[in-house]
C-alpha positions as CSV (number, residue, x, y, z in Angstrom):
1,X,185.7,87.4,136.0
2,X,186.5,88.0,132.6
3,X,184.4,86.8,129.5
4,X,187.0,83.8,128.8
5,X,187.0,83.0,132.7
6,X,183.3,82.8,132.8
7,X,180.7,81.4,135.9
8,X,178.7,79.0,133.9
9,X,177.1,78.3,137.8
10,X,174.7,80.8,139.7
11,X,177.0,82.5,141.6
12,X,174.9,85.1,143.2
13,X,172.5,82.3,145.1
14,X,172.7,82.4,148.5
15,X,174.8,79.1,150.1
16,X,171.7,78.2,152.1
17,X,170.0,77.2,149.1
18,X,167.8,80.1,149.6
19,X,166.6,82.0,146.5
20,X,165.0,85.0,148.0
21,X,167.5,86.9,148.8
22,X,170.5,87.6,146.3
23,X,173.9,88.4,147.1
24,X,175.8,92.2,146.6
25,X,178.5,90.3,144.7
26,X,178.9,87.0,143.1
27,X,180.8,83.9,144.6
28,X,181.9,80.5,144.1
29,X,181.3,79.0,141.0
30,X,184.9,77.7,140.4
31,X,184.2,74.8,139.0
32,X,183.4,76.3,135.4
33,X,186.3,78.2,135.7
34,X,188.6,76.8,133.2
35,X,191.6,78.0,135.5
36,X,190.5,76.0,138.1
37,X,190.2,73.0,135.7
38,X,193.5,73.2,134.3
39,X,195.3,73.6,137.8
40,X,193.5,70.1,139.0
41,X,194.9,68.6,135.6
42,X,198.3,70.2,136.9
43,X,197.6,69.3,140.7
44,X,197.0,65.3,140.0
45,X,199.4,64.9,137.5
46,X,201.9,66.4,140.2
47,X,201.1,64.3,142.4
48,X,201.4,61.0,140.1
49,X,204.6,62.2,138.8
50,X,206.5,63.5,142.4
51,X,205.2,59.6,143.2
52,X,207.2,58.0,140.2
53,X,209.9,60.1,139.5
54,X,211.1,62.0,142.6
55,X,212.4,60.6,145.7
56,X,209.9,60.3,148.4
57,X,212.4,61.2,150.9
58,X,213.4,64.5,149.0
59,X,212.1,68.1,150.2
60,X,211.0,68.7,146.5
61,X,208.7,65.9,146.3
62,X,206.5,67.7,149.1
63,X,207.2,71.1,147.9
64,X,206.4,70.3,144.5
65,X,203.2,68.7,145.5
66,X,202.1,71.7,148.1
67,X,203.5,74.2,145.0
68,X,200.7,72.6,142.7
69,X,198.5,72.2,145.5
70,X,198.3,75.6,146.0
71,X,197.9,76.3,142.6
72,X,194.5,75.2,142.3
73,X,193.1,75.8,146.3
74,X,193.8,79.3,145.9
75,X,191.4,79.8,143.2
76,X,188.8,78.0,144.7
77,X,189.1,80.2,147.6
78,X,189.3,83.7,146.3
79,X,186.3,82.6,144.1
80,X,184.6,82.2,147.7
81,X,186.0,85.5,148.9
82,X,184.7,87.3,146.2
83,X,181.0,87.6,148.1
84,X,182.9,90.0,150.6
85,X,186.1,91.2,149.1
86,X,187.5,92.3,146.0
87,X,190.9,92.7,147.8
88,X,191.1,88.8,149.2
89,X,190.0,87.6,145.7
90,X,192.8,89.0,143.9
91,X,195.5,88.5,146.4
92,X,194.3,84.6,146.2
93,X,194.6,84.4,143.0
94,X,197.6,85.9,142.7
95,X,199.0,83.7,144.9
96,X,197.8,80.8,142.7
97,X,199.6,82.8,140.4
98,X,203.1,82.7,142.2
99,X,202.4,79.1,143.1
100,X,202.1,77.9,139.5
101,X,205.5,79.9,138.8
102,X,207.2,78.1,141.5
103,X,206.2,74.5,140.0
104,X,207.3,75.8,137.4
105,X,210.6,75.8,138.2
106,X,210.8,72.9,139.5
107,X,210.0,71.1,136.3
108,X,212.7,73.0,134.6
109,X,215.1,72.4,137.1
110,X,214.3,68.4,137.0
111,X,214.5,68.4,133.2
112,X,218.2,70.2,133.1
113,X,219.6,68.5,136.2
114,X,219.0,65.4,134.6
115,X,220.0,66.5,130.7
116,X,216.7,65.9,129.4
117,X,215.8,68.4,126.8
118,X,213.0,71.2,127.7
119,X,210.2,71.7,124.8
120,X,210.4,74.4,122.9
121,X,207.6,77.0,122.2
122,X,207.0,75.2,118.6
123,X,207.8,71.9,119.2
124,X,205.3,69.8,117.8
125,X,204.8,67.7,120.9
126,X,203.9,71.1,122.9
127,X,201.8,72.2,120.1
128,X,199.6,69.0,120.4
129,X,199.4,69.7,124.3
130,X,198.7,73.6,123.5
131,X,195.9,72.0,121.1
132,X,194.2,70.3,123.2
133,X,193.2,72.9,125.5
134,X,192.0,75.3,122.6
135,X,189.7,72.0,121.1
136,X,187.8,72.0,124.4
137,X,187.7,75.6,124.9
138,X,185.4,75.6,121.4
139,X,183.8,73.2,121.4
140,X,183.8,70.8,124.4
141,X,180.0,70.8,125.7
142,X,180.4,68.0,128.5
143,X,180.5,68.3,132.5
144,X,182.9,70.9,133.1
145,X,182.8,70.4,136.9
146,X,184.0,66.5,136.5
147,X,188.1,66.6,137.1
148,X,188.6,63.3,135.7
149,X,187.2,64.4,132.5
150,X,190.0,67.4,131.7
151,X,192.2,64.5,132.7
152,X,191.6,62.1,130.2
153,X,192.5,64.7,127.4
154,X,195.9,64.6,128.0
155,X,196.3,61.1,129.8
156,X,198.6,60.0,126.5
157,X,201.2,62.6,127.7
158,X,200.6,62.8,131.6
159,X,200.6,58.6,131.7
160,X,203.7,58.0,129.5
161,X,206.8,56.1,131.3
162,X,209.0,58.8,130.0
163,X,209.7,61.4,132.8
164,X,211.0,64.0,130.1
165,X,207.1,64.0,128.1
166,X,205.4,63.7,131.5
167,X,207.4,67.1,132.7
168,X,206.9,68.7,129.5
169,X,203.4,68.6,129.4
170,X,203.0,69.7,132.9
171,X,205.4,72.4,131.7
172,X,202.5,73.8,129.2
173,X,199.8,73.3,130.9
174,X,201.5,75.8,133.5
175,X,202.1,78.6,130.7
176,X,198.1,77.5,130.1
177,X,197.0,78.2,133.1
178,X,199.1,81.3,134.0
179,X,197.7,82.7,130.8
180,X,194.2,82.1,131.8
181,X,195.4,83.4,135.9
182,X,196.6,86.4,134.3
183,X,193.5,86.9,132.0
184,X,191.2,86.7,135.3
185,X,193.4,89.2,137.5
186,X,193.1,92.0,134.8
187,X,189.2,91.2,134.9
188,X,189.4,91.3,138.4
189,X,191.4,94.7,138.7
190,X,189.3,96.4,136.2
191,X,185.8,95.3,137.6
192,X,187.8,96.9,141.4
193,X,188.5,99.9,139.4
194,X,185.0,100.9,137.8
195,X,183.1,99.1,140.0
196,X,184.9,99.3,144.0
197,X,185.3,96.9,146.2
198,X,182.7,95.2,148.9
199,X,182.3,97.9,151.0
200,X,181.7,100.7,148.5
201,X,179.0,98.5,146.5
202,X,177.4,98.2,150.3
203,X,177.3,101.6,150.6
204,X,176.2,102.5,147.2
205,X,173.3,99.8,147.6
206,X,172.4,101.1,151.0
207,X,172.4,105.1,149.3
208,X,170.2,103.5,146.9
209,X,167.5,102.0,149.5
210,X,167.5,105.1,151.9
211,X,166.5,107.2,148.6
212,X,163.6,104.4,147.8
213,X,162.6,104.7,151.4
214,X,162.8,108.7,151.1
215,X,160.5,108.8,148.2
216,X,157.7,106.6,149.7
217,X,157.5,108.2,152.6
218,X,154.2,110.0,152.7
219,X,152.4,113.4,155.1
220,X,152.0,111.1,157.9
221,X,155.5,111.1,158.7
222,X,156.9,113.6,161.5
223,X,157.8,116.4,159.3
224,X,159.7,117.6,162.7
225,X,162.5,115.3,161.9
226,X,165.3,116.6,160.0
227,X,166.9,113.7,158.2
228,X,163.5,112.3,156.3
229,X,163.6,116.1,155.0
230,X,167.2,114.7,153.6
231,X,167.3,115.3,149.6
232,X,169.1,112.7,147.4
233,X,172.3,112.2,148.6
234,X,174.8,114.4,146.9
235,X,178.3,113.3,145.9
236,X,181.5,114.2,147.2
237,X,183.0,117.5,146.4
238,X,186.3,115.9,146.8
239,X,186.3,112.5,145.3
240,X,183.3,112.0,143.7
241,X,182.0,109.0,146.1
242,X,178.2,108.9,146.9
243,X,178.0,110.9,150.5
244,X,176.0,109.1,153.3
245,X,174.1,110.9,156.6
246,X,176.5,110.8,159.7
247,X,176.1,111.9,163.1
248,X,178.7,113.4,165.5
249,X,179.8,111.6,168.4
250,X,181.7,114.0,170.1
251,X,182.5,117.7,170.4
252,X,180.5,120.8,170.1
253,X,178.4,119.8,167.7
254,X,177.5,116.1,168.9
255,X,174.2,114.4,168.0
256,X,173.7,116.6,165.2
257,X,173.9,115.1,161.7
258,X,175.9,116.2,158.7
259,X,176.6,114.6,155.3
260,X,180.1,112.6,155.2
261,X,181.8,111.1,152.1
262,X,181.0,107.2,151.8
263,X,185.1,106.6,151.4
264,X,185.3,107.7,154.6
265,X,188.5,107.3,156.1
266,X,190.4,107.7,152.8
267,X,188.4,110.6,152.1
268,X,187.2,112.7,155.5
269,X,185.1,115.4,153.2
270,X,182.2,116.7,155.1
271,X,179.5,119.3,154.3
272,X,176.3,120.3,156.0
273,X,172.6,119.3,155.5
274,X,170.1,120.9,153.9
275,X,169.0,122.2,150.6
């Protein structure tokens, strides 16, 4: 995540409660994520307005309710997919993403169908909502993790008999939290960029063990055996990757092991062992 969209929770403890062991990647921790917090502000405040402004019996009160539901779930879930995907943690959140646009629509759409005016950027009564959010952002020091809390900050707005005010401030706390969504995917593609995904940080960590294993190996092991003669693994002559020992399954040459790129099947580069 990025530094804004920071994991103020251990996210690399395993969910056992175990401390011995610690997880490749990070997961879970969404609570502190201040994109999680404003889509549950968003999420209940849905919910309490589709319940006093929108027709029960209407397909948009559901569909705004699942819209905003999703919103938030989707976070929550990629931040648990993150232990063993890159992939699955951005897609989630990127359908947060989508969800929040969709809302955000239907806001809009209530405000004009119903000639109630829409806030502008500068209006005063967004900037106070806008504000808000930056207050607690610098300064707040409470429970992050307690929903009703981000709640409260806004309940002059969100509580108001006026459906126009209610759907306005719903309105900007969507543009708030697809700034911070849009914040975290950028972190999120970078880190998959520079760093790979799940499997390649497997690979790399397994690389890094065999060579530990390699090195303490002492003259009591059977010097007969080819592959703890292996040097450090070298890297890929094709794309760079970290190449691993395989071993032919098949053909002339079955049983007999060769290096093979850790990318493998994007990248099918082979070479020889030895020196």
């Amino acid at each position: 995540m990025s530094g804004k969209e920071s994991d103020g929770s251990d996210r690399s403890v395993r969910s056992d409660g175990s401390s011995g062991h610690r997880r490749l990647r990070p997961s879970g921790g969404y609570r502190e994520l201040r994109s999680f917090q404003v889509t549950t502000v968003i999420y209940d405040g849905t919910v309490s307005f589709c319940e006093r402004f929108i027709d029960r019996r209407s397909r948009t009160h559901d569909q705004m309710i699942q819209a905003a539901r999703s919103g938030r779930q989707n976070i929550a879930e990629g931040s648990r997919a993150a232990a063993t995907s890159s992939q699955t943690e951005l897609r989630l959140v990127n359908v947060a993403r989508a969800s929040l646009d969709e809302l955000l629509l239907d806001y809009e759409d209530f405000l004009r169908q119903r000639g109630k005016v829409q806030w502008r950027k500068d209006d005063p009564a967004a900037r106070a909502v806008r504000a808000v959010g930056m207050r607690r952002e610098q300064t707040d020091r409470t429970d992050r993790s307690d929903p009703s809390d981000h709640r409260k900050h806004y309940a002059r707005w969100l509580d108001s008999k006026d459906s126009a005010m209610v759907a306005n401030t719903i309105i900007c706390l969507i543009h708030q939290a697809n700034y911070l969504l849009d914040q975290q995917i950028a972190a999120l593609e970078k880190g998959f960029v520079e760093g790979g995904g799940y499997t390649e940080q497997l690979a790399a960590a397994r690389l890094a063990e065999r060579r530990r294993q390699l090195r303490d190996q002492t003259d009591q092991t059977d010097r007969s055996d080819r592959s703890d003669r292996i040097s450090a693994p070298p890297n890929c002559p094709a794309c760079g990757k970290l190449m691993v020992v395989r071993t032919a399954r098949k053909g002339e040459r079955a049983g007999s092991q060769f290096w093979g790129c850790s990318g493998y099947p994007r990248c099918q580069s082979a070479r020889p062992l030895g020196p």
